[in-house]
C-alpha positions in Angstrom: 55.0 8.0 -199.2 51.6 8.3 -201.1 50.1 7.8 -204.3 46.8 9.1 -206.0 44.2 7.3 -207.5 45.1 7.5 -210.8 48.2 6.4 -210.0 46.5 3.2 -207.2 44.2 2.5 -210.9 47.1 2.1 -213.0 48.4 0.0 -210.8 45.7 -2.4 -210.8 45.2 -2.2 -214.9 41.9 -0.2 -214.4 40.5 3.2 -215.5 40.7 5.7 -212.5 36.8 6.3 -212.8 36.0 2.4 -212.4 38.2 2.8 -209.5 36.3 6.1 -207.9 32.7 3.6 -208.6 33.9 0.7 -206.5 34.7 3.1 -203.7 31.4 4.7 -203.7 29.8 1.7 -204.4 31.1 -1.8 -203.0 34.2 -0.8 -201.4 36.2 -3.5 -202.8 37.6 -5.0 -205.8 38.0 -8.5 -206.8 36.5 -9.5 -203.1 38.8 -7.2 -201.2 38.2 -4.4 -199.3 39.9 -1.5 -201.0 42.3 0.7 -198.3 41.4 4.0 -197.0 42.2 6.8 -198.3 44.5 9.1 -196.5 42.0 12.2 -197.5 40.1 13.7 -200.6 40.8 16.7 -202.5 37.5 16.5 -205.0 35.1 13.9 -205.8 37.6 11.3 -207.7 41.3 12.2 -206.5 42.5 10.7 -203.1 45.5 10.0 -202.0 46.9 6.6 -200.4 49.9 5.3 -197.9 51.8 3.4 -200.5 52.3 0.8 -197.7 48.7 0.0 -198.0 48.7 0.1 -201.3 50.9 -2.6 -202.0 49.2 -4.9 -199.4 46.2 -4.5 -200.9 47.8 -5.6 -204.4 49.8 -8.6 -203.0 46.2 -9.8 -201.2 44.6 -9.6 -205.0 47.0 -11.1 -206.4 47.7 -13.8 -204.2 46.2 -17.0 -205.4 43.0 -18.3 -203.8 
């Protein structure tokens, strides 16, 4: 199964251009590394295992 960014943004409560930034920027958000993307169709929308997805969520929410 996989979801696009604007779905992955929603997801974490942030706009799907903030989202796009810290890929092209830091590669992560909130100190972790963002998953990769399964491929790009344009500049902004990618789409992502939903697998991945979710353990990327449960490691930023998981309290430090």
């Amino acid at each position: 199964m996989e979801i696009t960014t604007k779905d992955f943004a929603g997801w974490l409560g942030i706009r799907e251009g903030e989202l796009v930034y810290k890929y092209q920027t830091t590669g992560e958000y909130k100190g972790v590394e963002l998953p990769q993307p399964l491929y790009q169709h344009t500049g902004k929308t990618r789409k992502f295992r939903y697998r991945d997805v979710v353990a990327f969520i449960e490691k930023v929410r998981k309290p430090k």
